[in-house]
C-alpha positions as CSV (number, residue, x, y, z in Angstrom):
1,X,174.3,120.6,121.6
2,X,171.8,117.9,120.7
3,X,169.3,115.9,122.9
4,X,166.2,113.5,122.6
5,X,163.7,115.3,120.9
6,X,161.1,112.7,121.7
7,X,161.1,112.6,124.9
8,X,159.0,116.2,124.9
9,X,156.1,114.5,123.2
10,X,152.8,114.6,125.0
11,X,150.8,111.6,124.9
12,X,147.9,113.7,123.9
13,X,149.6,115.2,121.3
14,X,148.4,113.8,117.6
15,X,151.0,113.1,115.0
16,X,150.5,115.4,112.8
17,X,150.9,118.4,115.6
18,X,153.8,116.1,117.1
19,X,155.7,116.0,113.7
20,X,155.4,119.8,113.0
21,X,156.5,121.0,116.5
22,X,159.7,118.3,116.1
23,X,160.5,119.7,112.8
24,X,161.1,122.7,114.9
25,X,163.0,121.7,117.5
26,X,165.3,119.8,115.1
27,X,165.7,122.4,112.5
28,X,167.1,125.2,116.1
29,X,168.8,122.3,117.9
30,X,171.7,124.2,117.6
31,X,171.1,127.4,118.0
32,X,169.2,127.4,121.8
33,X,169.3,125.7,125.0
34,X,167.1,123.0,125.7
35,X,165.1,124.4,127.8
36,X,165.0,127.4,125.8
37,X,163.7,125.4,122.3
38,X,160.9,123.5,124.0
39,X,159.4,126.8,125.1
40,X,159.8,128.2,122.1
41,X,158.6,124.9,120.3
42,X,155.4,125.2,122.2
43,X,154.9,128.9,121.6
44,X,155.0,127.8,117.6
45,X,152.7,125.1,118.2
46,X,150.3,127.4,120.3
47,X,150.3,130.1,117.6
48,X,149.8,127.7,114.4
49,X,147.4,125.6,115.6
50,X,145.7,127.4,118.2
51,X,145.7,131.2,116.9
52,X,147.6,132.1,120.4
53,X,148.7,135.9,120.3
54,X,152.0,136.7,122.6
55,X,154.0,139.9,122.4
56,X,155.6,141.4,119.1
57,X,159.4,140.3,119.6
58,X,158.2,136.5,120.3
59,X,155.7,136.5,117.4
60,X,158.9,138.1,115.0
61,X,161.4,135.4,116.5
62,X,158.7,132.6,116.0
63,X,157.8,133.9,112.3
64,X,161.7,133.8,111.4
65,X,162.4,130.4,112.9
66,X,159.3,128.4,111.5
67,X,159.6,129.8,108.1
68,X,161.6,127.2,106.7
69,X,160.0,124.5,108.7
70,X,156.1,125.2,109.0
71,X,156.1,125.9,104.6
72,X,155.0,122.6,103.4
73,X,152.3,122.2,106.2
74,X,150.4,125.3,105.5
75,X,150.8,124.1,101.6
76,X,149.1,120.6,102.8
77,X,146.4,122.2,104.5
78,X,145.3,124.9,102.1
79,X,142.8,122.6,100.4
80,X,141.1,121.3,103.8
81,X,138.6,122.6,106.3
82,X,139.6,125.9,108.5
83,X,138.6,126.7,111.7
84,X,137.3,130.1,112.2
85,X,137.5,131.8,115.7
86,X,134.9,134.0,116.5
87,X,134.5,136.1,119.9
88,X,131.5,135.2,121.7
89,X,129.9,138.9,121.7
90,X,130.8,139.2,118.2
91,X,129.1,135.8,117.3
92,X,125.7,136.9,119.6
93,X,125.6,140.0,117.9
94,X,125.0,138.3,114.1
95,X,122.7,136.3,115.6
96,X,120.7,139.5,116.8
97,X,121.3,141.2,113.7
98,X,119.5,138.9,111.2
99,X,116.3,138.7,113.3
């Protein structure tokens, strides 16, 4: 089963986010439902870019599907700037702590 791919881009989405989350869809067209791939597309997306957590079976299912597909990303970003999150309450408390 194959379908348009581009037609679940979001307008606010920036190429390089857009481009990743297509690999994936492309690379499982054939293994899941439509409906089924975006989801899971969008639960890749959340966890690699935004840290997003979900429960152990999706984050093993998402691990073995973006392996061959999210590789050469995390190779081009190695050398750039990270984002680090930080829990509010953990972030007030160093500030306390070194006064």
């Amino acid at each position: 089963m194959t379908f348009d791919v581009n037609k679940y881009r979001s307008f606010y989405e920036c190429d390089e986010h857009w481009e990743l989350r297509k690999m994936f869809m492309e690379a499982h067209m054939e293994r899941f439902s439509e409906d089924e791939l975006v989801c899971l597309a969008q639960v890749f997306t959340n966890v690699e870019f935004l840290g997003c957590r979900y429960p152990p079976e999706t984050m093993s299912l998402i691990a073995e599907l973006s392996k061959d597909v999210v590789g050469s990303y995390r190779e081009s970003r190695q050398n750039k700037l990270k984002r680090t999150f930080v829990a509010a309450s953990d972030a007030a408390a160093s500030r306390y702590a070194k006064k």
